[in-house]
N, C-alpha and C positions, 0 to 999 in steps of 0.2 A: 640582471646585469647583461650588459650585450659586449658587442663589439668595439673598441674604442679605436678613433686616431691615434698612432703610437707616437712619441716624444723622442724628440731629438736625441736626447740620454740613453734612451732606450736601442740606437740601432745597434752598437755590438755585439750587445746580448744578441740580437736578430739576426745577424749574420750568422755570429756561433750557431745559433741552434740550428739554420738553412745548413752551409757548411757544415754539421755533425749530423743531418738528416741526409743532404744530400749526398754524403759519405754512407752510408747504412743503404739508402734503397737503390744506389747507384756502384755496387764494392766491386762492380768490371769498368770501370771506369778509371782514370788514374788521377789519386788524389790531387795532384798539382793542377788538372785542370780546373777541379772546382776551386782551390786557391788564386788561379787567376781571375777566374770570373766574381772574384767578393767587389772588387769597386763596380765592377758594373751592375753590380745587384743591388751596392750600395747609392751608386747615382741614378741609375734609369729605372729598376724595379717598385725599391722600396716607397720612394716619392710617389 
């Protein structure tokens, strides 16, 4: 098994777990920033 293209269904899951990741390795940072950055992680990153 490798690596796959992930599915459209699939990007929330993807965010959450960016967004709870980037929360943990990032905890001096204030969480509202990384909540504003989810569309853009959701339109320019994950594509």
């Amino acid at each position: 098994m490798g690596i796959r293209v992930s599915k459209k269904v699939e990007i929330d899951k993807m965010l959450d777990i960016w967004y709870e990741g980037s929360l943990i390795a990032h905890e001096f940072i204030n969480k509202d920033y990384w909540k504003s950055q989810r569309n853009e992680m959701k339109d320019k990153y994950f594509p």
